[in-house]
N, CA, C and O atoms as a MOPAC input file, in Angstrom:
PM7 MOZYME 1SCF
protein

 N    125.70100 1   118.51700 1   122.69800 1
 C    124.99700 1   118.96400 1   121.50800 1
 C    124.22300 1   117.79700 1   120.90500 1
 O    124.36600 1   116.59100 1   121.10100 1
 N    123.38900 1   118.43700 1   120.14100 1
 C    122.26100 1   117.06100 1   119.53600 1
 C    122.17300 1   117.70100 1   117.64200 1
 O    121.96100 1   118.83900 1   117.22400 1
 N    122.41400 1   116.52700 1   116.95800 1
 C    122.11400 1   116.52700 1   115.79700 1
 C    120.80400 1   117.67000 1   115.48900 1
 O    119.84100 1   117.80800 1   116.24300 1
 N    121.04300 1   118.50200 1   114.09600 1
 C    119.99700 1   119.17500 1   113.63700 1
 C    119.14800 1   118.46700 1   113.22500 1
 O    119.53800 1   117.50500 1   112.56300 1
 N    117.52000 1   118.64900 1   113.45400 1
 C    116.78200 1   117.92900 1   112.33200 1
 C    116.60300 1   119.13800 1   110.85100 1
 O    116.04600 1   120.22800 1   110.98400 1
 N    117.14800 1   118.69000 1   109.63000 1
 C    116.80400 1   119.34300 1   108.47900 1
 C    115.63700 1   118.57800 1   107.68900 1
 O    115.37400 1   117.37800 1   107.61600 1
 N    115.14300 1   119.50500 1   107.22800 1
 C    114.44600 1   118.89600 1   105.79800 1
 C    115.04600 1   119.81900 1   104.31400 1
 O    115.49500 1   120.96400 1   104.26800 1
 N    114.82800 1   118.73700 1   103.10800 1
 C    115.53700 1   118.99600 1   102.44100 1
 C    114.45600 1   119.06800 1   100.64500 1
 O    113.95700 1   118.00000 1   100.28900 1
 N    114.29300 1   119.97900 1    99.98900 1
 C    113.06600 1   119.59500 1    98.82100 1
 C    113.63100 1   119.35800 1    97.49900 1
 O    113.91900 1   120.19900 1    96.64900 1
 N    113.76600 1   117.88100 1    97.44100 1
 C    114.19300 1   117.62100 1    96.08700 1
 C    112.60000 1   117.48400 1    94.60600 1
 O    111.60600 1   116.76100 1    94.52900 1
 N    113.31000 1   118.87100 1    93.50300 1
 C    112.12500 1   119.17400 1    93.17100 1
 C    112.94000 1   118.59500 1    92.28300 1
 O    114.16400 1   118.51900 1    92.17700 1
 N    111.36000 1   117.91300 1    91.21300 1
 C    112.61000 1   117.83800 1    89.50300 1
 C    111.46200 1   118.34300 1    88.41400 1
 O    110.27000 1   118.57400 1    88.61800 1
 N    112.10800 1   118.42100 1    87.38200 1
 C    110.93400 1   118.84500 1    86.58400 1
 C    111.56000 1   118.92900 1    85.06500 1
 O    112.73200 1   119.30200 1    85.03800 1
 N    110.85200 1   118.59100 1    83.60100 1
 C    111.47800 1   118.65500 1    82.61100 1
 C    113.07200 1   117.96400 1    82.35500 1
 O    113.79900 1   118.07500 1    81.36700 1
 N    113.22700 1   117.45500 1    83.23400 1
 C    114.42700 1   116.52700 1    83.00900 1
 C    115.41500 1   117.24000 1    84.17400 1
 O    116.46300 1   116.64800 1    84.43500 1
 N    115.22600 1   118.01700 1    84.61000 1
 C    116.62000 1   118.73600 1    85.56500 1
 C    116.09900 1   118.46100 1    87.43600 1
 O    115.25900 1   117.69800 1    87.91400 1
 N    116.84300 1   119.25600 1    87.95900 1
 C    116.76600 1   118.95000 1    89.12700 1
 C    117.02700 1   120.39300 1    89.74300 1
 O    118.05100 1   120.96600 1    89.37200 1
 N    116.09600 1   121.10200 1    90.75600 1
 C    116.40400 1   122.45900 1    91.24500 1
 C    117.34000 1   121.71800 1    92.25500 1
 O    117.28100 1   120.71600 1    92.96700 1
 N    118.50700 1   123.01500 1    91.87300 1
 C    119.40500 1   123.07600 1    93.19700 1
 C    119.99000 1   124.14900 1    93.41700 1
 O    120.49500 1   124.84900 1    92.54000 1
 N    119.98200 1   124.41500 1    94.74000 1
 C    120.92300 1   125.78900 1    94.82800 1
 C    122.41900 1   126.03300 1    95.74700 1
 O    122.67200 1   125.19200 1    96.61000 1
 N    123.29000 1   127.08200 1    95.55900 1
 C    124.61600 1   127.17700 1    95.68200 1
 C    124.98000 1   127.00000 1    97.11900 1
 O    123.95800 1   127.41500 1    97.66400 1
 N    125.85600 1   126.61800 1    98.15000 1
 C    125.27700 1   127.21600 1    99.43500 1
 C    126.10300 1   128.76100 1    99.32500 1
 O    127.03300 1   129.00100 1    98.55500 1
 N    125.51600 1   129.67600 1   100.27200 1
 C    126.27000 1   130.79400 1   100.41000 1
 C    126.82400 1   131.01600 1   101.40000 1
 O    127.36200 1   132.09500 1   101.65200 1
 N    126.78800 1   129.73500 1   102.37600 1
 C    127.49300 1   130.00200 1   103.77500 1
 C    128.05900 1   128.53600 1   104.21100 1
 O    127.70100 1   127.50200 1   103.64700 1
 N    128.54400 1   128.55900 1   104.77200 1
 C    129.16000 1   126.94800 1   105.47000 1
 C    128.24400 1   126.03300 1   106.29200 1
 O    127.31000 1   125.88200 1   105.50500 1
 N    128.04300 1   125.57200 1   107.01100 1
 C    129.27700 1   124.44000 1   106.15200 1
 C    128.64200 1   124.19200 1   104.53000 1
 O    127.51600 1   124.55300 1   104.18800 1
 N    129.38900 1   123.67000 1   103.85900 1
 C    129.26700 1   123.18300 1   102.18100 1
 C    129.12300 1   124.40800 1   101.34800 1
 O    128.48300 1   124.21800 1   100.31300 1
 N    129.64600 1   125.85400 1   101.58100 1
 C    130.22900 1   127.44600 1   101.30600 1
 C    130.38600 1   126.92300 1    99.76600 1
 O    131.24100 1   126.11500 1    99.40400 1
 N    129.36800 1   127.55200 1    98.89400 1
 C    130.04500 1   127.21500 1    97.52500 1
 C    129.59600 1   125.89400 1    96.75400 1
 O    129.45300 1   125.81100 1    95.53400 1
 N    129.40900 1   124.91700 1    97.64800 1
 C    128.63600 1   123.44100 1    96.89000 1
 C    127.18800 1   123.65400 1    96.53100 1
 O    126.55100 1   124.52800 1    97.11900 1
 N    126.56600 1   122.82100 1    95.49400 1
 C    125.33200 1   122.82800 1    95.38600 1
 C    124.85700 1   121.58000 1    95.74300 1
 O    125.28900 1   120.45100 1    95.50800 1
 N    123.53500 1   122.12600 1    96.57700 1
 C    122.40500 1   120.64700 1    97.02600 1
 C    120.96600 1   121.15100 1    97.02200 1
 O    120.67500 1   122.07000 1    96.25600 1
 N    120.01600 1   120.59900 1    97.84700 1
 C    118.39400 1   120.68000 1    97.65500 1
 C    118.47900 1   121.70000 1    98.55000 1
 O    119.08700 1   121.66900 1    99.62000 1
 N    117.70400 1   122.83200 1    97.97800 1
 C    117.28500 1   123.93200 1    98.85800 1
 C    116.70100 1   123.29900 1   100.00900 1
 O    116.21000 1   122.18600 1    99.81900 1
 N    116.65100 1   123.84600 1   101.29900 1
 C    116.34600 1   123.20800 1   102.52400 1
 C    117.26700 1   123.70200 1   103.82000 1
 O    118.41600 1   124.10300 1   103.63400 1
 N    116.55100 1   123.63000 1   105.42600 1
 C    117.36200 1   123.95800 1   106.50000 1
 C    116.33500 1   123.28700 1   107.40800 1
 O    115.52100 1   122.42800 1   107.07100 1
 N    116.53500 1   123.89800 1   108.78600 1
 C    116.05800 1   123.03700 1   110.04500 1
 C    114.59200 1   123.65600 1   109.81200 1
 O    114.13900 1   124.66400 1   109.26800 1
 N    114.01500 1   122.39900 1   110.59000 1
 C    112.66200 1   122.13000 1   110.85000 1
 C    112.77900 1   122.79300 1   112.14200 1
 O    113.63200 1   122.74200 1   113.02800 1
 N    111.39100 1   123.59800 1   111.96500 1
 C    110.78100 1   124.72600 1   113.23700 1
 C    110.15800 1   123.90100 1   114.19500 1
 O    109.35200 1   123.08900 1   113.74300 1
 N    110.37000 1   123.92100 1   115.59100 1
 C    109.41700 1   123.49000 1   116.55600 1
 C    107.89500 1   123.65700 1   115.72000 1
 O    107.50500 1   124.56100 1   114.98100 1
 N    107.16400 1   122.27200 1   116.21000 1
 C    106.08600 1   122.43900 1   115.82600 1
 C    105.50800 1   122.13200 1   113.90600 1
 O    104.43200 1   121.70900 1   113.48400 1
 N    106.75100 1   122.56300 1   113.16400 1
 C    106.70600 1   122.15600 1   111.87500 1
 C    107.31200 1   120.71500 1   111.62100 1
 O    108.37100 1   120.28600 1   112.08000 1
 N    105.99600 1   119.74700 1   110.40200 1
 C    106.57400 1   118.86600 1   109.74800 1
 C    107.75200 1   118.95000 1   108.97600 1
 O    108.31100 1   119.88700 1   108.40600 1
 N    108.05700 1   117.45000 1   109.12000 1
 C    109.46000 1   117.99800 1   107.90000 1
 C    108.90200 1   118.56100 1   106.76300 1
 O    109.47400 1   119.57800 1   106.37200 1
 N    107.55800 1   118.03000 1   105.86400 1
 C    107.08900 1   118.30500 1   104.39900 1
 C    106.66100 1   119.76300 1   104.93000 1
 O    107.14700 1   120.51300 1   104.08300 1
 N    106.19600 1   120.32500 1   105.61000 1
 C    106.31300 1   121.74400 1   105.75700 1
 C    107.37100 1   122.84700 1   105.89700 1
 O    107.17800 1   124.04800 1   105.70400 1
 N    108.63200 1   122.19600 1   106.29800 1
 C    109.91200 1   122.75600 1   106.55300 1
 C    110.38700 1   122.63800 1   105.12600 1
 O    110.87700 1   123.66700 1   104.65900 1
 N    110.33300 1   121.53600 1   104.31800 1
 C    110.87700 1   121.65400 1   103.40500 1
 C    109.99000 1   122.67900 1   102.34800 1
 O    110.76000 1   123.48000 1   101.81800 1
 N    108.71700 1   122.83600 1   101.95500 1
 C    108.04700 1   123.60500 1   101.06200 1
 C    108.11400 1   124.99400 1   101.42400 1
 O    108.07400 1   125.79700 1   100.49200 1
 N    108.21400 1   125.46600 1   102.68300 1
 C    108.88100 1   126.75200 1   103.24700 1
 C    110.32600 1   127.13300 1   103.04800 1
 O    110.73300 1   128.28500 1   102.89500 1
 N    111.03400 1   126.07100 1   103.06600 1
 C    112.68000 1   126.38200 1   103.09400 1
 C    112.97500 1   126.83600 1   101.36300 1
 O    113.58400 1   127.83900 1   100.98800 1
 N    112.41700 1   125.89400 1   100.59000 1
 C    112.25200 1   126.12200 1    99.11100 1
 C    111.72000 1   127.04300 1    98.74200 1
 O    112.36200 1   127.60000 1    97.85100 1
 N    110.38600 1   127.74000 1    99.10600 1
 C    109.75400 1   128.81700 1    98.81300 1
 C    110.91900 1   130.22100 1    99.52500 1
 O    111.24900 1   131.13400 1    98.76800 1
 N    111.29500 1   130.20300 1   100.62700 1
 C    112.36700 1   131.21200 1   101.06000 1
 C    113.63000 1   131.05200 1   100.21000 1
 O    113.60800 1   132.09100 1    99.55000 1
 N    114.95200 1   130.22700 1    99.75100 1
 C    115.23400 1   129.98900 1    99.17800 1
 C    115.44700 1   130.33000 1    97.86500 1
 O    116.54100 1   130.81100 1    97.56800 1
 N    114.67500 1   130.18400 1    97.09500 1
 C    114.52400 1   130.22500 1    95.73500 1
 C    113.13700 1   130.85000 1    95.53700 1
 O    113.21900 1   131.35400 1    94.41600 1
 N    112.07600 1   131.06000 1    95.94800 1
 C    110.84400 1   131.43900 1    95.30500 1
 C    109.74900 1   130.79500 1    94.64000 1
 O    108.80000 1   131.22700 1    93.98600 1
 N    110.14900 1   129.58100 1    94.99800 1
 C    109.15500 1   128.32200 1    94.16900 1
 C    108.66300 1   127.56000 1    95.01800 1
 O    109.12100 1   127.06100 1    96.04600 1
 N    107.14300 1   127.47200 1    94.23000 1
 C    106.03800 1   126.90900 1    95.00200 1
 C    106.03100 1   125.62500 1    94.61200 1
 O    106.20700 1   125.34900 1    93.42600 1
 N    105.77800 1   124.42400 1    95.78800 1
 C    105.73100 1   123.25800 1    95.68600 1
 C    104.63600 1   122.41500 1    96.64600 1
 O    104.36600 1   122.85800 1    97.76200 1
 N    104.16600 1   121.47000 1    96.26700 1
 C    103.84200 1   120.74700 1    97.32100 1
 C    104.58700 1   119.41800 1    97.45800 1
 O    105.10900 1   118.86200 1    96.49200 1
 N    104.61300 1   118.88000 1    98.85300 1
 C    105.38200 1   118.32800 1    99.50800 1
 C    104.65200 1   117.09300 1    99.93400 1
 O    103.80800 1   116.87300 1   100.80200 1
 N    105.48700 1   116.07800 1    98.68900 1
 C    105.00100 1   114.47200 1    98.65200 1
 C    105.81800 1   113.70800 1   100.11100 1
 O    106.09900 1   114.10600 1   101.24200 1
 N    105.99500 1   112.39000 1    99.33400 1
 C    106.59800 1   111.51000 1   100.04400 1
 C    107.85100 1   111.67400 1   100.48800 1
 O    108.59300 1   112.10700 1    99.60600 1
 N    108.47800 1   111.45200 1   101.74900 1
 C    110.07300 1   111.35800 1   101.63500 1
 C    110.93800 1   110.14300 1   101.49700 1
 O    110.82400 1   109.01000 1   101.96400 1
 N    111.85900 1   110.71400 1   100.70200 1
 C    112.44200 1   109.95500 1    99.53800 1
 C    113.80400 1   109.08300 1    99.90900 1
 O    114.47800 1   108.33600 1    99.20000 1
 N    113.96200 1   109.52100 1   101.48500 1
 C    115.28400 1   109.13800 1   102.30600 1
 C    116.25000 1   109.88700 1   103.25600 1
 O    115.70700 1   110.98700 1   103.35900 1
 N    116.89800 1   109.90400 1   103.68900 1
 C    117.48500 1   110.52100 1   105.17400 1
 C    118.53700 1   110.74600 1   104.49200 1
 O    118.80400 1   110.25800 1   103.39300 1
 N    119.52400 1   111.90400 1   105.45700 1
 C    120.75100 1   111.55900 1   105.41200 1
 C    121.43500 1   111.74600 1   106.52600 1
 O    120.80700 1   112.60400 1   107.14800 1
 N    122.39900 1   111.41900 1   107.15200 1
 C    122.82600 1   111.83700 1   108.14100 1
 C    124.03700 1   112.33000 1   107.86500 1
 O    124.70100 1   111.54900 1   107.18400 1
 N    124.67500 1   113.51700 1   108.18500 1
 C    125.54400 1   114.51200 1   107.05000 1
 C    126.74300 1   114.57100 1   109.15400 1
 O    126.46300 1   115.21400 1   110.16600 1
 N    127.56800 1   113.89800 1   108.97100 1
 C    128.71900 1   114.82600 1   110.31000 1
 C    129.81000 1   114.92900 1   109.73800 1
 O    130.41800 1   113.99100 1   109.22200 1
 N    130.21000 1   116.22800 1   109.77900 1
 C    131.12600 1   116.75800 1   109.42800 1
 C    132.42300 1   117.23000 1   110.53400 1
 O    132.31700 1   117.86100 1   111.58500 1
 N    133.44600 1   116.77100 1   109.99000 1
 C    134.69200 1   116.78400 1   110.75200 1
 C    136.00100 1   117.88300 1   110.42900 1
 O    136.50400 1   118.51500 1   109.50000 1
 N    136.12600 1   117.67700 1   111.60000 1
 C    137.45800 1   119.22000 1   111.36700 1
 C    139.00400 1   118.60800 1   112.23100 1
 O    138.91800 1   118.91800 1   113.41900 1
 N    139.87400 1   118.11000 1   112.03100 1
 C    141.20100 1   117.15700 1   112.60800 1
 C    140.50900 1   116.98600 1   113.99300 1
 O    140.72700 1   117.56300 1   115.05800 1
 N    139.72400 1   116.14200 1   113.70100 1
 C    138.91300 1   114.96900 1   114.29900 1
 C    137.58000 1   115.24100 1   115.13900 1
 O    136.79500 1   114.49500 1   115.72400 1
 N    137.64200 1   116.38400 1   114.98400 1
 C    136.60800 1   116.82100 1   116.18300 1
 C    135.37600 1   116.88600 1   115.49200 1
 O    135.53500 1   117.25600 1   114.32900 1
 N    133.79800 1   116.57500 1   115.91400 1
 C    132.79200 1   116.92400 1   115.09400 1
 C    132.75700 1   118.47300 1   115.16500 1
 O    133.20700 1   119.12500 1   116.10700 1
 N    132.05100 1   119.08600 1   113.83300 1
 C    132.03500 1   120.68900 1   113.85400 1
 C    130.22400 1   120.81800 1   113.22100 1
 O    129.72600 1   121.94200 1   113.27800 1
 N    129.48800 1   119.83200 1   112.74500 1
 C    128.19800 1   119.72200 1   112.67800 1
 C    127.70300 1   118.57700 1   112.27500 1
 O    128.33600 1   117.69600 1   111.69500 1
 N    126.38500 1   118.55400 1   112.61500 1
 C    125.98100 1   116.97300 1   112.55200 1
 C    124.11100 1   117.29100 1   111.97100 1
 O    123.26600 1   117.85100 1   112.66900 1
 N    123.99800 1   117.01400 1   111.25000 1
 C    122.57300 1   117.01900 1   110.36200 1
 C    122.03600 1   115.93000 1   110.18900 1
 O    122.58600 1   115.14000 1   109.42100 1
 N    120.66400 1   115.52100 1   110.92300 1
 C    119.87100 1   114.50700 1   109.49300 1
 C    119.01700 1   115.48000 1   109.19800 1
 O    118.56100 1   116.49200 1   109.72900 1
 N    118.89600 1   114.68000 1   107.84600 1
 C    118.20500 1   115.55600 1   107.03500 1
 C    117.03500 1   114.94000 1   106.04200 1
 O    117.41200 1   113.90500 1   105.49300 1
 N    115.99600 1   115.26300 1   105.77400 1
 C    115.08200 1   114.23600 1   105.38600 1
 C    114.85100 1   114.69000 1   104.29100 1
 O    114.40800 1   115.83700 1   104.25700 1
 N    115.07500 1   113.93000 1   102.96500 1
 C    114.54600 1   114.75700 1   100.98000 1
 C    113.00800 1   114.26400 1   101.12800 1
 O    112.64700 1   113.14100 1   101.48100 1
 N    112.13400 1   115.43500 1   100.75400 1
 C    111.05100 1   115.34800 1   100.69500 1
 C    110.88900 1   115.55900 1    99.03400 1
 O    111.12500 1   116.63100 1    98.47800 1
 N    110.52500 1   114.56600 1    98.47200 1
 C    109.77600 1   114.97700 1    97.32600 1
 C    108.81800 1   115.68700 1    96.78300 1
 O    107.65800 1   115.27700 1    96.73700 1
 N    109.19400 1   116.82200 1    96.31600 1
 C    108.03900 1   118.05600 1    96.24600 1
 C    107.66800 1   117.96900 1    94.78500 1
 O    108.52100 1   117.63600 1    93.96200 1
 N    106.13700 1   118.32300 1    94.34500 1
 C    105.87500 1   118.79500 1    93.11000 1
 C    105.88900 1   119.94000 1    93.19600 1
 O    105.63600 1   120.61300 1    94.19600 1
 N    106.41300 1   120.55400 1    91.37700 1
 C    106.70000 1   121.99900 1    91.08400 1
 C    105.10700 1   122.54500 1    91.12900 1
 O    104.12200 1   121.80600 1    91.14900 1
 N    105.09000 1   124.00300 1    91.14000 1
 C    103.63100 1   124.52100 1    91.55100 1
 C    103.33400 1   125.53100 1    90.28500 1
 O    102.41400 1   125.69100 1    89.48300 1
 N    104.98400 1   126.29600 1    90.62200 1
 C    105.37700 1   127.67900 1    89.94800 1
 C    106.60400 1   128.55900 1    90.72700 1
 O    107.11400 1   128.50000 1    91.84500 1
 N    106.82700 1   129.54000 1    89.34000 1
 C    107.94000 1   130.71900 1    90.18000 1
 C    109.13800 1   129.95300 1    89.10600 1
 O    109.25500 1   128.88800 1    88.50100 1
 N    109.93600 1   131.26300 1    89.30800 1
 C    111.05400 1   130.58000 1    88.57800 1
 C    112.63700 1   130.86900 1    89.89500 1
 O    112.93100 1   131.68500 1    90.76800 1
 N    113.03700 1   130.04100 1    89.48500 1
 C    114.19100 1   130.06400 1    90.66700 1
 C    115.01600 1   131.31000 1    90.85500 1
 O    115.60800 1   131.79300 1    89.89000 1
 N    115.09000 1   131.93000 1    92.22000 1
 C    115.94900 1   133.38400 1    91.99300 1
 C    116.58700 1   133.12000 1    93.68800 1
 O    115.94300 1   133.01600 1    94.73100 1
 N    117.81200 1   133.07400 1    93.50500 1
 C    118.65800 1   133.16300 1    95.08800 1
 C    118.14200 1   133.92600 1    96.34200 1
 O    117.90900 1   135.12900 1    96.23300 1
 N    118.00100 1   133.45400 1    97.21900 1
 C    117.49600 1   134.20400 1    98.45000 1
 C    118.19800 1   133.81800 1    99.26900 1
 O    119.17700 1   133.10700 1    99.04400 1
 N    117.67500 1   134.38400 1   100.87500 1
 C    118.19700 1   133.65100 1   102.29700 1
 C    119.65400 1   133.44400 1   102.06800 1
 O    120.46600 1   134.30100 1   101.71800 1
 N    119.86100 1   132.23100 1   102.30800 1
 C    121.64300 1   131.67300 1   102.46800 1
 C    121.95100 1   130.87200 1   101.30500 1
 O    122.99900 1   130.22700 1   101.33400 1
 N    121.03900 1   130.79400 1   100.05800 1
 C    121.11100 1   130.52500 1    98.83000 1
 C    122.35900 1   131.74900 1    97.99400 1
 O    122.18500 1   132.96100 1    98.11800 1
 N    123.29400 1   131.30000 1    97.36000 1
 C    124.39600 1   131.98600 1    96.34900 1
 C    123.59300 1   132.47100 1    95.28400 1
 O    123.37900 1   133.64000 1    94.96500 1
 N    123.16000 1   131.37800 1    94.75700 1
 C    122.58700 1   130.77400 1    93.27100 1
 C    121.64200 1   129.83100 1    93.10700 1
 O    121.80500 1   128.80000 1    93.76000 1
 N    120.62900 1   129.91100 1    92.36100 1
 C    119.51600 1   128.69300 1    92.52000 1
 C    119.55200 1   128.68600 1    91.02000 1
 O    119.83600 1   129.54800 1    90.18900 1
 N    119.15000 1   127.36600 1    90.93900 1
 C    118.84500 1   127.15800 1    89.04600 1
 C    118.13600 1   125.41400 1    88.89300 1
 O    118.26600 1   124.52600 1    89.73500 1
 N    117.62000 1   125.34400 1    87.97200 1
 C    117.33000 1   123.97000 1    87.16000 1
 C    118.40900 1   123.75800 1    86.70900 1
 O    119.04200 1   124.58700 1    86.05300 1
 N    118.92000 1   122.24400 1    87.07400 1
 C    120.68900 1   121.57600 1    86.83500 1
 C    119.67200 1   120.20500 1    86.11700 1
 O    118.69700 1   119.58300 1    86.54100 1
 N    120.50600 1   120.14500 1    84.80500 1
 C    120.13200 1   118.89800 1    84.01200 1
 C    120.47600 1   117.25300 1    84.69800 1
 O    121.64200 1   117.06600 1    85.04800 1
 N    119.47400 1   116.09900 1    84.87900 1
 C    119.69600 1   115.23300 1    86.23900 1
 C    121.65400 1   114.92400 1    85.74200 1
 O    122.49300 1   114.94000 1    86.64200 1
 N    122.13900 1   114.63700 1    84.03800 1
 C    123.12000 1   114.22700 1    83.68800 1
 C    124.37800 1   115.26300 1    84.31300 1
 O    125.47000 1   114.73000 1    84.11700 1
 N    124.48800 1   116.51300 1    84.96500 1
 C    125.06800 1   117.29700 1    85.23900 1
 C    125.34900 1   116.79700 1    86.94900 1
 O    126.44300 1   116.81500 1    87.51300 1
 N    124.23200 1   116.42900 1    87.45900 1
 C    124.52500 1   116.24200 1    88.75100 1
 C    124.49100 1   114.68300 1    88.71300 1
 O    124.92600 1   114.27900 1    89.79100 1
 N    124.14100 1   113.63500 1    87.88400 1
 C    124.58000 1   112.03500 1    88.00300 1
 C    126.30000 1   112.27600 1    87.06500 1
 O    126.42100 1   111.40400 1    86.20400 1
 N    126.96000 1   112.80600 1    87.09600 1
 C    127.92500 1   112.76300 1    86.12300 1
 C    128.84600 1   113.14000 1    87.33700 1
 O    129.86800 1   112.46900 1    87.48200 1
 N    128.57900 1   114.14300 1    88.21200 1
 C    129.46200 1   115.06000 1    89.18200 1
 C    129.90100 1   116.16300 1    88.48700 1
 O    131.02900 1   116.49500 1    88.85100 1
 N    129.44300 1   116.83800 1    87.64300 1
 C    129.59500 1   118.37400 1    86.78000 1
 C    130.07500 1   119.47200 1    87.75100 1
 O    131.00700 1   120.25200 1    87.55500 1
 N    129.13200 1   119.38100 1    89.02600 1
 C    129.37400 1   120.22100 1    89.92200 1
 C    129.63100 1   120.08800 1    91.48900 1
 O    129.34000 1   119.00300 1    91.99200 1
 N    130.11300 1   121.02000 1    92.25200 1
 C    130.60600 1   120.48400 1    93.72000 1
 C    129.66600 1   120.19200 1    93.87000 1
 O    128.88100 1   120.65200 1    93.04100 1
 N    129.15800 1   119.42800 1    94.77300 1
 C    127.92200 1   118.98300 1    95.20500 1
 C    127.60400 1   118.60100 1    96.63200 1
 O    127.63400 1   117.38300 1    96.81200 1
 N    127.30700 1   119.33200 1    97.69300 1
 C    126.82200 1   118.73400 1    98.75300 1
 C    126.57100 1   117.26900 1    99.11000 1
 O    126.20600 1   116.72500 1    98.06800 1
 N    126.60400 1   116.29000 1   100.21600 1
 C    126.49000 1   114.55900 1   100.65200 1
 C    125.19000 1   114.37300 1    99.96400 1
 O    124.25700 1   115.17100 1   100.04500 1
 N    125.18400 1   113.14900 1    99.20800 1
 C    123.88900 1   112.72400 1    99.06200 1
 C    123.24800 1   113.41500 1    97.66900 1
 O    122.47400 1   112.69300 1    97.04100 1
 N    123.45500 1   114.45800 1    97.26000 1
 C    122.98300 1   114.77700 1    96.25600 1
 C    122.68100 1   114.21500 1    94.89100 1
 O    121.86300 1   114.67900 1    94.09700 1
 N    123.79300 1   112.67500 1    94.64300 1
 C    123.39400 1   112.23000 1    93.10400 1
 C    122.52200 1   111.36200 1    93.81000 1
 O    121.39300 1   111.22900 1    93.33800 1
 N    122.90100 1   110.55800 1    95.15700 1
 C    122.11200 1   109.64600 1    95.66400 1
 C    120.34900 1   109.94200 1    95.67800 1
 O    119.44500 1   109.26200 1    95.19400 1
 N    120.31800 1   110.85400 1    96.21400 1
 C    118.51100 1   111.23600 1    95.98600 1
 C    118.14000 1   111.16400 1    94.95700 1
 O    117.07400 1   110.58200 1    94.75900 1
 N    119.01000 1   111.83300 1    93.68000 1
 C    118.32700 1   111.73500 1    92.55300 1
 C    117.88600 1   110.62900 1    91.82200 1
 O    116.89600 1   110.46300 1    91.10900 1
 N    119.00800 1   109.75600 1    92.20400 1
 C    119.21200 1   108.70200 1    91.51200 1
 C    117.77300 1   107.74000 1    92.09900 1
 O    117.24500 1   107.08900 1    91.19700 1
 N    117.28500 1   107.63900 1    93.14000 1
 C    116.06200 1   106.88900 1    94.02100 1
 C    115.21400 1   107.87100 1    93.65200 1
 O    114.46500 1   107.80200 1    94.62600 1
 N    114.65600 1   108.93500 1    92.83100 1
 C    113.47200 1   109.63100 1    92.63400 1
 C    113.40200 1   108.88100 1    91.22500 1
 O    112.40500 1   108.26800 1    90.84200 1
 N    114.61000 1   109.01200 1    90.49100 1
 C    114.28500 1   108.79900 1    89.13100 1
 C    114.17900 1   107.20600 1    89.09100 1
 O    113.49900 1   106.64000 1    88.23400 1
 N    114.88400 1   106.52800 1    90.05900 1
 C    114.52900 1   104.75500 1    89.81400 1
 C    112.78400 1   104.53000 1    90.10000 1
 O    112.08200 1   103.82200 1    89.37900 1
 N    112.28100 1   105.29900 1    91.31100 1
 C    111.13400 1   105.30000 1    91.51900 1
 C    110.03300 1   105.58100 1    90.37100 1
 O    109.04100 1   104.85200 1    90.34500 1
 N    110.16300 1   106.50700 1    89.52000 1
 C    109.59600 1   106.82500 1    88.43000 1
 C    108.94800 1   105.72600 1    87.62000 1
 O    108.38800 1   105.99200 1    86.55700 1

């Protein structure tokens, strides 16, 4: 087996950060950046402004990327999935966030809710934020 390539769209806007619930595993229940695998043939900044627009319903365009992650996940010892995953920094366009696809729940999360750990949170999640908003 070979690592997934994901892309991942960390949007922010008015002080919060879109994120949505997962509704399936792995991370069943945690929240992170709307996002999934990149299509043959698709950029990551295209995978990610598609994955977000399916997702949640919000239009973005798709800046710089903001950092990797490489996400393997273990089960009494064995790998059970293995992701990199690339945060693309997207600007907001429009639309307001509404759950879709393999999304639970989507919403604007205040950045202090997810730099605090308020909520479960998917790998990497305060980390991105924290390098969008130092970048600022």
């Amino acid at each position: 087996m070979t690592p997934i390539l994901g892309a991942i769209a960390v949007v922010i806007r008015d002080g919060h950060v879109l994120l949505v619930e997962r509704g399936q595993d792995p991370d069943k229940g945690a929240w992170g950046y709307p996002g999934g695998k990149v299509e043959w043939g698709e950029t990551v900044a295209q995978a990610a402004v598609r994955e977000l627009r399916e997702e949640t319903g919000i239009l973005a365009t798709a800046g710089a990327i903001v950092d990797t992650l490489d996400v393997v996940k273990h089960d009494g010892g064995v790998v059970t999935h293995h992701y990199f995953l690339a945060g693309v920094l997207c600007t907001y366009v429009s639309g307001d966030p509404v759950a879709a696809d393999d999304a639970a729940d989507a919403r604007w999360v205040p950045y202090h809710a997810v730099l605090q750990g308020e909520l479960r949170m998917s790998h990497g999640v305060d980390r991105l934020l924290k390098q969008v908003l130092e970048a600022q």
